[in-house]
TORTI-284324 format. One record per residue: x, y, z of N, C-alpha, C in turn; residue in three letters; chain. Coordinates in steps of 0.05 Angstrom, whole numbers. Example, Ala and Ser with C-alpha at 12.3 -4.5 7.8 and 13.67 -1.06 7.14 Angstrom:
<atoms>
ATOM    n.px    n.py    n.pz   ca.px   ca.py   ca.pz    c.px    c.py    c.pz  residu  chaine
ATOM     264    -114     156     246     -90     156     264     -66     156     ALA       A
ATOM     257     -45     142     273     -21     143     258       1     157     SER       A
</atoms>
This chain:
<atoms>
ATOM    n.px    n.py    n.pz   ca.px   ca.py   ca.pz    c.px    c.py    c.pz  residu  chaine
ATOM     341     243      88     331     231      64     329     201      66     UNK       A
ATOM     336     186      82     338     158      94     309     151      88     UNK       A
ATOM     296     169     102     269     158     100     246     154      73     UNK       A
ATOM     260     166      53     245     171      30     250     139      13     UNK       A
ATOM     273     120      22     273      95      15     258      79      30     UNK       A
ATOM     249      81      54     251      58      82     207      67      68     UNK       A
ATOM     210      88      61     171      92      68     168      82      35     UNK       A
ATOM     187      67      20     173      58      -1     177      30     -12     UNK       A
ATOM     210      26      -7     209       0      -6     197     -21      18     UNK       A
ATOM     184      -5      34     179      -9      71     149     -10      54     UNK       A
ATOM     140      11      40     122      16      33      96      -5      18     UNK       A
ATOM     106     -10       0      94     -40     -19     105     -66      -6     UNK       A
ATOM      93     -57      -3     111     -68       5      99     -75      30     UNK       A
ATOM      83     -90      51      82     -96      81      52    -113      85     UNK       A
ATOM      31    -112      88      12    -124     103       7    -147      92     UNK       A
ATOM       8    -163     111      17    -191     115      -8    -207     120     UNK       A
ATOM     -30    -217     111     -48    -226     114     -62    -251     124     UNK       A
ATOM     -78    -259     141     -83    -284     146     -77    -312     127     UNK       A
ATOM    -104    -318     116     -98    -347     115     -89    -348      79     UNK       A
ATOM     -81    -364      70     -79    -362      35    -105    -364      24     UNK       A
ATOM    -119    -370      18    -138    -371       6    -159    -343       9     UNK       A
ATOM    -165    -339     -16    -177    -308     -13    -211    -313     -13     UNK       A
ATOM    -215    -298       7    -251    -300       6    -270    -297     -14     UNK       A
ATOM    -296    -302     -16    -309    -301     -39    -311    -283     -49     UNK       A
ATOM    -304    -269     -84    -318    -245     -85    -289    -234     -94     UNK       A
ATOM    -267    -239     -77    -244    -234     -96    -230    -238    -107     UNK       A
ATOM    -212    -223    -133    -201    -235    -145    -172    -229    -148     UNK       A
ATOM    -160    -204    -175    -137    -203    -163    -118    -190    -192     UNK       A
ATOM     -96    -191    -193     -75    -174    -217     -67    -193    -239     UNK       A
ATOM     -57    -188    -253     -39    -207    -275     -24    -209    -269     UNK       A
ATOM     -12    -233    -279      23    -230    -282      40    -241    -307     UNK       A
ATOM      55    -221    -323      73    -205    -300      57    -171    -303     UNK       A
ATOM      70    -160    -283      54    -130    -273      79    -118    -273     UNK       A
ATOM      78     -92    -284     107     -75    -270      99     -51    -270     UNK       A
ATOM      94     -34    -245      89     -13    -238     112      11    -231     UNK       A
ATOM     108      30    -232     124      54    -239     123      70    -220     UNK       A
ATOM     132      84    -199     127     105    -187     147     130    -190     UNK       A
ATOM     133     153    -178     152     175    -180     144     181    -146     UNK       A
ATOM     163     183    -139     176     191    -105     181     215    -104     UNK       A
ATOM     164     239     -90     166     261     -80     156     265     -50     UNK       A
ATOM     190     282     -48     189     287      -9     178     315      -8     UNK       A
ATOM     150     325       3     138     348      13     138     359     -20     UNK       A
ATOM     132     350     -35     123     361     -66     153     364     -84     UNK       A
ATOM     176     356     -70     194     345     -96     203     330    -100     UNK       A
ATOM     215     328    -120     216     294    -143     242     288    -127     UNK       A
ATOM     235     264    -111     259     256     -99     281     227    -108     UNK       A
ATOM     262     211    -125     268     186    -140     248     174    -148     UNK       A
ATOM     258     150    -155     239     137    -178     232     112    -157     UNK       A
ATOM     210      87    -158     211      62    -145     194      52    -167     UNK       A
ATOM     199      21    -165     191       7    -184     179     -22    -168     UNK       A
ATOM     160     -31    -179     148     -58    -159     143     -79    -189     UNK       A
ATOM     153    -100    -195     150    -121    -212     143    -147    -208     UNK       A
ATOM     127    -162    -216     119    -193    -206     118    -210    -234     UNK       A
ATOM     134    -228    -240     145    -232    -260     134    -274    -254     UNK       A
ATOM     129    -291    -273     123    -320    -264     152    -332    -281     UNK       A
ATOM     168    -342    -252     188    -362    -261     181    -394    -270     UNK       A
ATOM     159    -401    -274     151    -430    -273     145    -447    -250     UNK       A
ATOM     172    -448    -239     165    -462    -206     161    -446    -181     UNK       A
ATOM     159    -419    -191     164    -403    -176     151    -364    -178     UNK       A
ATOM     135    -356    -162     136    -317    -175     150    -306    -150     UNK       A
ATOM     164    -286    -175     187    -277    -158     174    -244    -161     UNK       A
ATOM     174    -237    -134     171    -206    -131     193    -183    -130     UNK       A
ATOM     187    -163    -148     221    -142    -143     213    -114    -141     UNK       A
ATOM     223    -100    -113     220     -73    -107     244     -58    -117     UNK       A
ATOM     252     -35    -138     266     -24    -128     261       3    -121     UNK       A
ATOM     282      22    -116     281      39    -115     307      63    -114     UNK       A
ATOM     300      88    -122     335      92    -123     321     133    -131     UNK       A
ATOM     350     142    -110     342     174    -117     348     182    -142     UNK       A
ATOM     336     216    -144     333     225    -163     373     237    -164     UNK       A
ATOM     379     251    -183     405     247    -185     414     271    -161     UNK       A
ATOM     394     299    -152     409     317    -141     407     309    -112     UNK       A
ATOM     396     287    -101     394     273     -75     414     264     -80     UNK       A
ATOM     428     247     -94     446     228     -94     467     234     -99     UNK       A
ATOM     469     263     -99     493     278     -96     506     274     -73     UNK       A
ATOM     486     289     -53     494     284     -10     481     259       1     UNK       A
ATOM     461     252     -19     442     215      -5     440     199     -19     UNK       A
ATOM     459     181     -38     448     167     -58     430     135     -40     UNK       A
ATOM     409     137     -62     387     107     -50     390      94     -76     UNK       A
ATOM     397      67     -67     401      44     -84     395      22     -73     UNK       A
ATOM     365      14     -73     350      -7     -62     329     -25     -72     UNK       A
ATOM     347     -60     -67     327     -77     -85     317     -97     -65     UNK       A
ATOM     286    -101     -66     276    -116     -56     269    -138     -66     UNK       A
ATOM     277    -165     -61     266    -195     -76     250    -211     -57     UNK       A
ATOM     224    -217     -67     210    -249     -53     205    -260     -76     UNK       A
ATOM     219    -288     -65     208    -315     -81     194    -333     -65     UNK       A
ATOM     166    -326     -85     137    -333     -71     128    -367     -86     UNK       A
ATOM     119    -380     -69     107    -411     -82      86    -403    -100     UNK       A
ATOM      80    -425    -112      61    -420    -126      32    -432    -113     UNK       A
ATOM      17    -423    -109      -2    -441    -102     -25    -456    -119     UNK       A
ATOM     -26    -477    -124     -47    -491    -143     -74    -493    -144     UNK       A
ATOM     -86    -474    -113    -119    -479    -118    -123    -457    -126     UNK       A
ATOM    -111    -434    -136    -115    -404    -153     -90    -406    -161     UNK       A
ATOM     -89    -376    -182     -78    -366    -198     -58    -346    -189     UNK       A
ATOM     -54    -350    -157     -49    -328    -144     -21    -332    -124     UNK       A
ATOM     -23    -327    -105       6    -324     -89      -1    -348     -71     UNK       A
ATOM      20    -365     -60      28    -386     -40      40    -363     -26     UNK       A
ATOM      54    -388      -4      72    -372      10      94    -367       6     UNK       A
ATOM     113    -348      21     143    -340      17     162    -360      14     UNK       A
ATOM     180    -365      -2     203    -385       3     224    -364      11     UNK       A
ATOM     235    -347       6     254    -331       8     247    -299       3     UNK       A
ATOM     261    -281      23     263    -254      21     286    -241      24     UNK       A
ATOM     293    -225      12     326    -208       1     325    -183       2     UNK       A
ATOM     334    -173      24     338    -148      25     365    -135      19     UNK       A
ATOM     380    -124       0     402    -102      -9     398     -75      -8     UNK       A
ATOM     402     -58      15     398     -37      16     418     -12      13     UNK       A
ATOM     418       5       0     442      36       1     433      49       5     UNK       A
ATOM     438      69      27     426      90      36     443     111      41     UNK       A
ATOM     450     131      27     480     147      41     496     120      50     UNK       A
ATOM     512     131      69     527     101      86     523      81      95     UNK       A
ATOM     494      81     108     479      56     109     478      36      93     UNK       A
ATOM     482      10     100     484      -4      78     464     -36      97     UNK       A
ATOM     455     -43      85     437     -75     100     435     -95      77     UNK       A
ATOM     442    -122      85     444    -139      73     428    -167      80     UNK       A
ATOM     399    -173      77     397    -186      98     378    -205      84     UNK       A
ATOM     366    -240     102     361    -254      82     336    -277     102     UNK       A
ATOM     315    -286      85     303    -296     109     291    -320      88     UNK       A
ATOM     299    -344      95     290    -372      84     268    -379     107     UNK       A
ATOM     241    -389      88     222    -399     101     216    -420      98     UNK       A
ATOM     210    -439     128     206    -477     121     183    -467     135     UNK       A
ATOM     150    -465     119     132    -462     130     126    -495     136     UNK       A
ATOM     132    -510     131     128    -544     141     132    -551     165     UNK       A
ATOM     160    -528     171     161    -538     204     157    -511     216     UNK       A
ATOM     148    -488     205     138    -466     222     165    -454     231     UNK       A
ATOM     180    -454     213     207    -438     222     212    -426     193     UNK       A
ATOM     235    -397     202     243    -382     184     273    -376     196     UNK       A
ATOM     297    -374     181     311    -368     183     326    -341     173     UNK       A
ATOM     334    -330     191     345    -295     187     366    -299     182     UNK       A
ATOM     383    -284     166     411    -278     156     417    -254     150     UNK       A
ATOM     439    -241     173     442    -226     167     484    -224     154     UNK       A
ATOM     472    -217     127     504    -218     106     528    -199     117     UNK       A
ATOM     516    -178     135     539    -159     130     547    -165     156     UNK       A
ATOM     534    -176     167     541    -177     211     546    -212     219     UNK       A
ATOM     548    -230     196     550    -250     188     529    -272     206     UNK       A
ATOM     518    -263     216     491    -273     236     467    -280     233     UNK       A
ATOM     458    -312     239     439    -328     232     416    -328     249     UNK       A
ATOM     389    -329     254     379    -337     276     349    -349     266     UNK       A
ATOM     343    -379     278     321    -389     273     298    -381     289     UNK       A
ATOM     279    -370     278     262    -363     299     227    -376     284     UNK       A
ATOM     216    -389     302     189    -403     302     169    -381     288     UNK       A
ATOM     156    -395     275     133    -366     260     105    -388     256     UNK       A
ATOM      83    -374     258      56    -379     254      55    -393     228     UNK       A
ATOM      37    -391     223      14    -413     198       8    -383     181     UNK       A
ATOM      18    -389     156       8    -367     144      14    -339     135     UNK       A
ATOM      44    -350     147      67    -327     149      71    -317     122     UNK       A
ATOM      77    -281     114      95    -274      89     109    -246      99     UNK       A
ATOM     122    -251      80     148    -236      84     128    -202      78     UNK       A
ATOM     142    -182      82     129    -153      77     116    -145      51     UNK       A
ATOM     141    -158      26     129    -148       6     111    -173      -4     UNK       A
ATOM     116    -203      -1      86    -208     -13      70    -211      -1     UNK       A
ATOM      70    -199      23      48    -203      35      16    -174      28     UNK       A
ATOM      43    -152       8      19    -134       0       9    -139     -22     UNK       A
ATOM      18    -163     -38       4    -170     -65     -10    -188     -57     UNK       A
ATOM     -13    -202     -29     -36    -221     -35     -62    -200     -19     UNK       A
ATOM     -49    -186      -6     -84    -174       0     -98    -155     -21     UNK       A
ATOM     -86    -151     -45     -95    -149     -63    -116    -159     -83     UNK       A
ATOM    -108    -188     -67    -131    -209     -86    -153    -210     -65     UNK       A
ATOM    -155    -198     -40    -173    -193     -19    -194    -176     -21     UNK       A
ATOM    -224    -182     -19    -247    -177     -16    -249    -149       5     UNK       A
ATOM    -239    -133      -5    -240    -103      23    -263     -88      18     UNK       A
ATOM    -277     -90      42    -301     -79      49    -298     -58      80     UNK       A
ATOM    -301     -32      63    -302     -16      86    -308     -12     106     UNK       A
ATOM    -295      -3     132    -295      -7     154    -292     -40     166     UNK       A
ATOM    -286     -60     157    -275     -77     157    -238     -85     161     UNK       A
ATOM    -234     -85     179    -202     -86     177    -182    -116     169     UNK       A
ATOM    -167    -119     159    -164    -141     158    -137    -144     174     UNK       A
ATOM    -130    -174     187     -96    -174     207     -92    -203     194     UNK       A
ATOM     -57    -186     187     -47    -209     181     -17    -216     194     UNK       A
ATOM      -7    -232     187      16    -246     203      48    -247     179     UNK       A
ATOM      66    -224     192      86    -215     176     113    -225     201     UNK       A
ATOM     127    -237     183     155    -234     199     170    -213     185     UNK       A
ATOM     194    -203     202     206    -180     189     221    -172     208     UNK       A
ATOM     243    -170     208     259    -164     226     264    -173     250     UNK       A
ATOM     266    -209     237     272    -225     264     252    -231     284     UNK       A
ATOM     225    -216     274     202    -219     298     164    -229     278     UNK       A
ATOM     154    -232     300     130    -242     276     116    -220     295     UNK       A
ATOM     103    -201     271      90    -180     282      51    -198     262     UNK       A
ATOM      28    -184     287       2    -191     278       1    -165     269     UNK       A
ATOM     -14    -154     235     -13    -125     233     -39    -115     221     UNK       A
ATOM     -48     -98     228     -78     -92     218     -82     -74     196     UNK       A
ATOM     -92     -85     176     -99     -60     151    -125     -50     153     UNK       A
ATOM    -138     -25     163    -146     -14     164    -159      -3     130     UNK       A
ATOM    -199     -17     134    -198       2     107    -222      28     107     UNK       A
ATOM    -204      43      98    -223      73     117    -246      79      98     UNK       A
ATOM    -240      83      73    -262      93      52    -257      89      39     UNK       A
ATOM    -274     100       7    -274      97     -26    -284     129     -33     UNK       A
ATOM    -252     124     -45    -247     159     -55    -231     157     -87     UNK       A
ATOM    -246     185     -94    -244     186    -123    -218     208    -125     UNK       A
ATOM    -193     190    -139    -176     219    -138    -160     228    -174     UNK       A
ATOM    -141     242    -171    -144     244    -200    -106     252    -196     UNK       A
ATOM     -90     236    -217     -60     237    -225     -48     239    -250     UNK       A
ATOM     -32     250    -260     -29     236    -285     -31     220    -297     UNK       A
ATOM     -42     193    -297     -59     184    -310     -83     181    -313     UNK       A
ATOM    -102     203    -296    -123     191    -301    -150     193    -272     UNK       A
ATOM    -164     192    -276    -172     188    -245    -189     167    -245     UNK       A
ATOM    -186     158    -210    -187     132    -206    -210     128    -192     UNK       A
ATOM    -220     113    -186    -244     112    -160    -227      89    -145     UNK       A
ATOM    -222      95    -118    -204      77    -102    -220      70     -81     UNK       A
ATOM    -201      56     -68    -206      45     -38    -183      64     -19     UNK       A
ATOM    -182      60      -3    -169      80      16    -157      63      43     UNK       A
ATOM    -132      49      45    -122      29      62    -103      44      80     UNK       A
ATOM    -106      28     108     -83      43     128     -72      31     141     UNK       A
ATOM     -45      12     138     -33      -6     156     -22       4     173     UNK       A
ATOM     -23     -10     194     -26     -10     223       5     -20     236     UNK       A
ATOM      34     -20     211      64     -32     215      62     -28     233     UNK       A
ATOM      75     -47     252     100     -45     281     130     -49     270     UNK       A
ATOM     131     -58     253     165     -61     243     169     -42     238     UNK       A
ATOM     201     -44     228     221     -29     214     216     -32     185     UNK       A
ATOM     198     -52     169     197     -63     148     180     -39     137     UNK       A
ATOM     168     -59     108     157     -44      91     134     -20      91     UNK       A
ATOM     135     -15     120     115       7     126     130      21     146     UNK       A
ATOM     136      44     152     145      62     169     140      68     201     UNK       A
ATOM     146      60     215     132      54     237     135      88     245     UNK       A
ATOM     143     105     239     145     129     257     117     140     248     UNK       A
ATOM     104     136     220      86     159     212      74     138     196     UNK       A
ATOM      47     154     192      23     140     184      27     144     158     UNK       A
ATOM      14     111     146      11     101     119     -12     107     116     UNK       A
ATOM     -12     114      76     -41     109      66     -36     106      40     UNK       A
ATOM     -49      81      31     -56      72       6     -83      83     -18     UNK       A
ATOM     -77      82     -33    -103      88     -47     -98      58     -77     UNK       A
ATOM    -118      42     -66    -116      22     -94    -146      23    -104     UNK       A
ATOM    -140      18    -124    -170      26    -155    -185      -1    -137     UNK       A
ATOM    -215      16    -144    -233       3    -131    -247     -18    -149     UNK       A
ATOM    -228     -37    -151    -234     -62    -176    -229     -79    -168     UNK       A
ATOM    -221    -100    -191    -203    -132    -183    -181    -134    -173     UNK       A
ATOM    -169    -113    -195    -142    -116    -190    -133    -106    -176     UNK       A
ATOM    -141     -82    -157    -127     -65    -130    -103     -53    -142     UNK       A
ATOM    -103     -39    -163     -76     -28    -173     -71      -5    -152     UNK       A
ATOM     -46      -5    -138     -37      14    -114     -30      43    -127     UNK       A
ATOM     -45      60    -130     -42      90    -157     -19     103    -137     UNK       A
ATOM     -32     105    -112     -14     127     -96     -11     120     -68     UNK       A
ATOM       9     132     -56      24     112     -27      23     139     -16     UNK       A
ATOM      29     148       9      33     172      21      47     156      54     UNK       A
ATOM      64     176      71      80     167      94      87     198     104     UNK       A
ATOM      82     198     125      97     224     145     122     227     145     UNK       A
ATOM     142     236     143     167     236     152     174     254     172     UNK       A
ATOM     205     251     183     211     263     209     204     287     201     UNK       A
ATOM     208     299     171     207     337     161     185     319     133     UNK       A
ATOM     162     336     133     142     341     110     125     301     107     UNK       A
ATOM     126     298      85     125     279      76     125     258      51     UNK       A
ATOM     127     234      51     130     224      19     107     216       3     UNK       A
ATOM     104     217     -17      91     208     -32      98     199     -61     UNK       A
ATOM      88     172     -62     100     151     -78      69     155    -109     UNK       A
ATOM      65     169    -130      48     162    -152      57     151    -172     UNK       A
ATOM      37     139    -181      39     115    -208      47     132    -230     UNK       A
ATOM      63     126    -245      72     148    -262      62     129    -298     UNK       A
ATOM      66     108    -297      64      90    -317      70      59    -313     UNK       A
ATOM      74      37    -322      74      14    -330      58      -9    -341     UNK       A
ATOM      55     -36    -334      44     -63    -344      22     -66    -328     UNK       A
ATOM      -6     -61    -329     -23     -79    -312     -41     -74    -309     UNK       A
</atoms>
């Protein structure tokens, strides 16, 4: 059951995109936004996850959580919060870069605590890890974001099919280049409603917000706002899938 946290908070969570500024043509979400999911492993209700982007003034702060349903959390309880505090950037309305990313994870016994301050001025980021009490500076590109904002700014991204886009994610101590793949525009239908989407497939090498064992797929409304309806991930047995169940946006 490990995996039914790692493919969702891993999940919104990940593609990391080139440069800040979004190409012509796109635009992008409100804020604040708070989205709702319902998490089912191979067709049952395995927990709930939640994705929020909230404006502190000097600052938008991003928050993943996620957490099982109660009869998982009987033999697996998941209790997992994800934070970026993202700059603001002043020539849009939209995301700068990362200042800080916070990972608190519960997983059954598993437990991760871990923390990454970004000085994009001098092209460094610093890792912390809380529970192993271990620091390490490691050099990063132009343009760097952390997993999860790095899936709200390709949101405000111009995706044109068969077009892929690569962007530049640190995450786990390493700066991975990662490719989002966009395959088609498909019409699907959930409890709320049905959507006419886009159809996205990142390309993770981390451990982070995308699953590196099994293939990702996105489906976000084929509009401005790229609202993410439904997430899907392979797992070691069946697979997950993350639908919009309700919220803000």
């Amino acid at each position: 059951m490990r995996n039914i946290e790692s493919c969702f908070c891993n999940i919104l969570l990940v593609l990391s995109f080139l440069c800040v500024f979004a190409p012509p043509g796109a635009s992008g979400f409100e804020i604040p936004e708070k989205l709702v999911y319902e998490l089912k492993w191979s067709g049952i209700k395995a927990g709930t996850a939640t994705l929020k982007i909230v404006d502190k003034k000097d600052s938008i702060k991003i928050i993943s959580t996620a957490r099982s349903a109660d009869w998982v959390s009987f033999f697996y309880p998941v209790e997992d919060r994800i934070v970026s505090t993202v700059a603001k950037n002043p020539a849009r309305p939209y995301l700068g870069l990362p200042l800080r990313y916070r990972v608190k994870i519960r997983e059954g016994r598993h437990r991760r605590d871990k923390e990454v301050i970004f000085d994009h001025g001098n092209h460094n980021a610093t890792f912390i890890d809380h529970l192993d009490d271990d620091k390490k500076n490691v050099e990063i590109l132009a343009d760097t974001f952390d997993p999860l904002s790095s899936f709200y700014y390709v949101r405000t991204l111009k995706l044109e099919v068969g077009k892929p886009v690569f962007v530049n994610i640190f995450d786990s101590r390493k700066m991975w280049n990662v490719e989002v793949q966009i395959l088609r525009k498909e019409r699907i239908t959930t409890k709320l409603g049905t959507f006419d989407t886009v159809l996205i497939k990142p390309l993770m090498k981390s451990e982070g917000v995308f699953n590196r064992k099994g293939a990702m797929y996105i489906w976000l409304t084929d509009d401005d706002k790229h609202v993410p309806v439904k997430l899907r991930t392979k797992v070691a047995i069946g697979h997950v899938t993350a639908t919009l169940v309700r919220g803000r946006y």
